[in-house]
N, C-alpha and C positions, 0 to 999 in steps of 0.2 A: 392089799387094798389101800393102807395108807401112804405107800411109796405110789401110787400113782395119779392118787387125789391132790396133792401138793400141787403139782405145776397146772392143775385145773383150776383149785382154789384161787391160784393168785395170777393169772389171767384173769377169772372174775373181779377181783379184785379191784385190779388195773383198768378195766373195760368199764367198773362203776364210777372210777376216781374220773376220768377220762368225760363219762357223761354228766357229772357234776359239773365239770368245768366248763363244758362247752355250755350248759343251762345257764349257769353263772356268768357268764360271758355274753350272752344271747341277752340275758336279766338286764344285763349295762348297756348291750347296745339299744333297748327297745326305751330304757328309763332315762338315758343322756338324755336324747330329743324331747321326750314327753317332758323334762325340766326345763329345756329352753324355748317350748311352746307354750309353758307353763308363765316363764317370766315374760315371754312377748306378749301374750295377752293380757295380761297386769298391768305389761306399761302401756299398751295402745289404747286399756280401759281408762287410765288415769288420763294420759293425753287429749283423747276423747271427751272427759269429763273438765280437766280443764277448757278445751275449746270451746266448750258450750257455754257452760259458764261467762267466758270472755265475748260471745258472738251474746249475751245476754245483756253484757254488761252496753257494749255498743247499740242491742237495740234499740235500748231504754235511750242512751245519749240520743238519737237520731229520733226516736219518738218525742224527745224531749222537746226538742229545737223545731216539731214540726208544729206539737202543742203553742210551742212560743210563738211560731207564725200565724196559726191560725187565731190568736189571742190578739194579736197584734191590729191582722185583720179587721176582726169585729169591732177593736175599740176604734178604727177609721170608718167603718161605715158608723156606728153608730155617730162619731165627731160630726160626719159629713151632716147626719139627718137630723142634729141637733144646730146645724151652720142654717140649710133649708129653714127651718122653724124661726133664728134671727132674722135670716135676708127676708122674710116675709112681713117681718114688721116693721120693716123699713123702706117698704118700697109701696106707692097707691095704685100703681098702673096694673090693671085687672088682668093686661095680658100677660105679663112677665109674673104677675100672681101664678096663674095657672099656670103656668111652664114650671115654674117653683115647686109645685103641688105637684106635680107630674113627676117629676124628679126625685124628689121626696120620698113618693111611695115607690119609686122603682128601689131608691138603696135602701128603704125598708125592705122588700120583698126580698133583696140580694142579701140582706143580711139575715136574713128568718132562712134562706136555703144555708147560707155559711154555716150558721151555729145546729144546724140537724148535719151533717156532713161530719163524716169523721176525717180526722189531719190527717191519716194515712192514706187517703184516696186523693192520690197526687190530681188524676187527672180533673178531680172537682175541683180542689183547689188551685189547680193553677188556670182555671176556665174562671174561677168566681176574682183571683188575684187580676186577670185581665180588664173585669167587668172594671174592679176595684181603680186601674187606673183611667177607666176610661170616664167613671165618676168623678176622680179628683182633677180631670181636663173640663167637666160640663163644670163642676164647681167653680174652678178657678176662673171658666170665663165669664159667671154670675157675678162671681167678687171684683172681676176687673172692669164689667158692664156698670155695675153701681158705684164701683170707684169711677167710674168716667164722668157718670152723672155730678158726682157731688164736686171735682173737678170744675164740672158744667155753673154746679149750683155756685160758687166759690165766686166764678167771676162774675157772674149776674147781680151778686151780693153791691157787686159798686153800683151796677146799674138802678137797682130799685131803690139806692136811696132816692135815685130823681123819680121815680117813676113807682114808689111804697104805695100809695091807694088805690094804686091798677093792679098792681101783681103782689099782692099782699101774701095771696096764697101760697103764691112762689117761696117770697120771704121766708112762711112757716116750713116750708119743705127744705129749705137753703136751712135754716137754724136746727133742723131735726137732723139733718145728715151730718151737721157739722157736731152734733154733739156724740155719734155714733162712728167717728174718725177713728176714734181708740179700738173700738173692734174692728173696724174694718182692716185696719192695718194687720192687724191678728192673722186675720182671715186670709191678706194678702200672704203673711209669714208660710200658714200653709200652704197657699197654692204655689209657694215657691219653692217646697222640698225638690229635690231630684231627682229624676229616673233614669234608670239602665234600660237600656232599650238592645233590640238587636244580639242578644247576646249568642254567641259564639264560642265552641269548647274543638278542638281537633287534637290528635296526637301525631308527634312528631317523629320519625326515626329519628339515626346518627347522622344521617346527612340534610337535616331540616326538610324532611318532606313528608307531605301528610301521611300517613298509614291507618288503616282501620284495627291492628292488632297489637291488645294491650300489651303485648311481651314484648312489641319493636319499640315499644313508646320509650324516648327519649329526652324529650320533654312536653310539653303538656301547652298550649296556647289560648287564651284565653281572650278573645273580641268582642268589645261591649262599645257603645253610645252615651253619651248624659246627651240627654233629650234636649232639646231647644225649649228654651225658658224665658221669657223675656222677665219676669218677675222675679227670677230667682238674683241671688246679690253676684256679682260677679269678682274672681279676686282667685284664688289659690284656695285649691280643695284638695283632701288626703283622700285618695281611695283605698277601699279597702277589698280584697277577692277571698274569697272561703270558700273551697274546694273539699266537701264531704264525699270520704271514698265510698263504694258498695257496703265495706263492712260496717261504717258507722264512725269512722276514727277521720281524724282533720289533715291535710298535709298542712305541713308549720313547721319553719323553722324555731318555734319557739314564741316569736313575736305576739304580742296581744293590744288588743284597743278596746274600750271602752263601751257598753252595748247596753239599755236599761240595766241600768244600776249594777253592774258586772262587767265580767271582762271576757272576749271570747278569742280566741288563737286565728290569725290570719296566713293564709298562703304566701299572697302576696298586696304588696302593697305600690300604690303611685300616687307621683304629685303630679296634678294637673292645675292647667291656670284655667277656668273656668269664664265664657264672656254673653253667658248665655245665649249662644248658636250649639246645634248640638257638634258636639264634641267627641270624636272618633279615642279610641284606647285599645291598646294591645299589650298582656301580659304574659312572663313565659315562666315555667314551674319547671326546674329543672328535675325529673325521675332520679332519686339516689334509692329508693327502695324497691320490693317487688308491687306490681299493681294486679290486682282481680279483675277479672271481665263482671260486668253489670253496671248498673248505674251511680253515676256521678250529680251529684248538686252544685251545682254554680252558686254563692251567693253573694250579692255586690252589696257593702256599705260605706255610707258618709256622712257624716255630720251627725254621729249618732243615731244614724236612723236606717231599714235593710231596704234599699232603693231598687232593688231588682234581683230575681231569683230564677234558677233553669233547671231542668235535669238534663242528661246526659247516657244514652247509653251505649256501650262498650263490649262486644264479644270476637 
């Protein structure tokens, strides 16, 4: 019995060593992958968690700057309906009173809809920024009608010395205007700021020609106006273009200019000579990095001040 149990024995033997190994083997192939599924989702969680993070950090920038415009905003309507309130005390004619009056309470109204409106509702804001210049057009012609008069009143000034106990009254109206010269000049300064008009954003392939698709984009073209200004000074102006991508981040080479009391990073930049006719501009943004599909910001400044703003969209 024991001579023939032997070679049973250790074929069992062999047949258990056999099954070990192949478990043991089967053990590594099933635990290799589940370690390297193990470290890819690790690092897509980390990745993930920084992206958000960084699409956080941008939002805030972009909420920031939208904050700053609609701040901007409000302290021009409110300039303008605090300008209404001077031009009314300087002027007797009942009809250009009421026009004054009318005025008045409309960029009051425009400004009470501004400040309930949140900055991220682009399309309120750039409906109430439209209103905004079409305010500072009725103003500027209020400033330039009463600068005409006192003008008016200026030369008459010789004439009443001959003629002081006929037109006396006049007299008092020539001496009243002429002492409110110093605002009015003010007054003229704003209606002189500048406007972007017409603005214009297209992408370009490699062989400059327009395309609708952010991947072909090549470089980036950017066509805007300064408005026709007869009040504004004429002479040599720095423009400035600031191109906020979808995610929140600025194209820049680096360059910065001067903006309330700061300094913000520019795309591009041009010297124009300025003759108060409106004046045509074309800028080009050459593409060196990757671009997202969604919307783009145009934002035009000069002389320290944001003269005109766009969105843009891209898919």
């Amino acid at each position: 019995m024991e001579v023939f149990s032997l070679p049973f024995q250790n074929k069992k033997d062999t047949f258990a060593s056999e099954n070990s190994y192949s478990i043991q083997k089967m053990k590594k192939k099933i635990l290799i992958p589940l370690v390297v599924l193990a470290l890819l989702l690790a690092g897509g969680v980390t990745w993930l968690a920084l992206q958000l993070n960084e699409q956080k950090q941008e939002n805030a920038a972009m909420q920031e700057l939208a904050e700053l415009d609609k701040k901007e905003m409000e302290s021009e309507y409110e300039q303008f309906s605090r300008q209404y309130s001077e031009l009314k005390t300087q002027i007797n004619n009942d009809s250009i009173l009421a026009q004054l009056t009318k005025e008045q309470l409309r960029t009051q109204e425009l400004l009470r809809e501004l400040q309930q409106v949140k900055a991220s509702d682009a399309a309120e804001i750039t409906r109430l920024k439209k209103e905004l210049a079409t305010c500072r057009a009725v103003i500027r012609s209020y400033v330039l009608e009463i600068d005409s008069l006192n003008r008016l009143n200026q030369n008459l000034q010789a004439e009443n010395l001959m003629v002081k106990g006929q037109l006396e009254e006049s007299t008092k109206q020539i001496e009243s205007l002429n002492a409110n010269n110093e605002d009015l000049s003010q007054k003229v300064a704003i209606a002189s700021q500048l406007d972007a008009i017409n603005i214009q954003m297209q992408l370009l392939d490699k062989r400059d020609k327009p395309t609708k698709r952010v991947s072909k984009a090549k470089n980036l073209q950017v066509d805007f106006s300064l408005a026709k200004n007869v009040t504004a000074q004429n002479g040599i102006r720095q423009v400035y273009v600031r191109i906020t991508t979808p995610n929140g981040s600025v194209l820049t080479n680096g360059g910065t200019f001067p903006y309330e009391n700061r300094t913000l990073q520019y795309s591009m930049k041009k010297q124009v000579e300025y003759t108060g006719k409106e004046t045509p501009i074309t800028t080009y943004w050459n593409v060196k990095e990757f671009l997202s599909d969604g919307n783009y910001q145009v934002s035009i400044f000069s002389d320290g001040s944001l003269i005109g703003s766009r969105s843009f969209s891209f898919n």
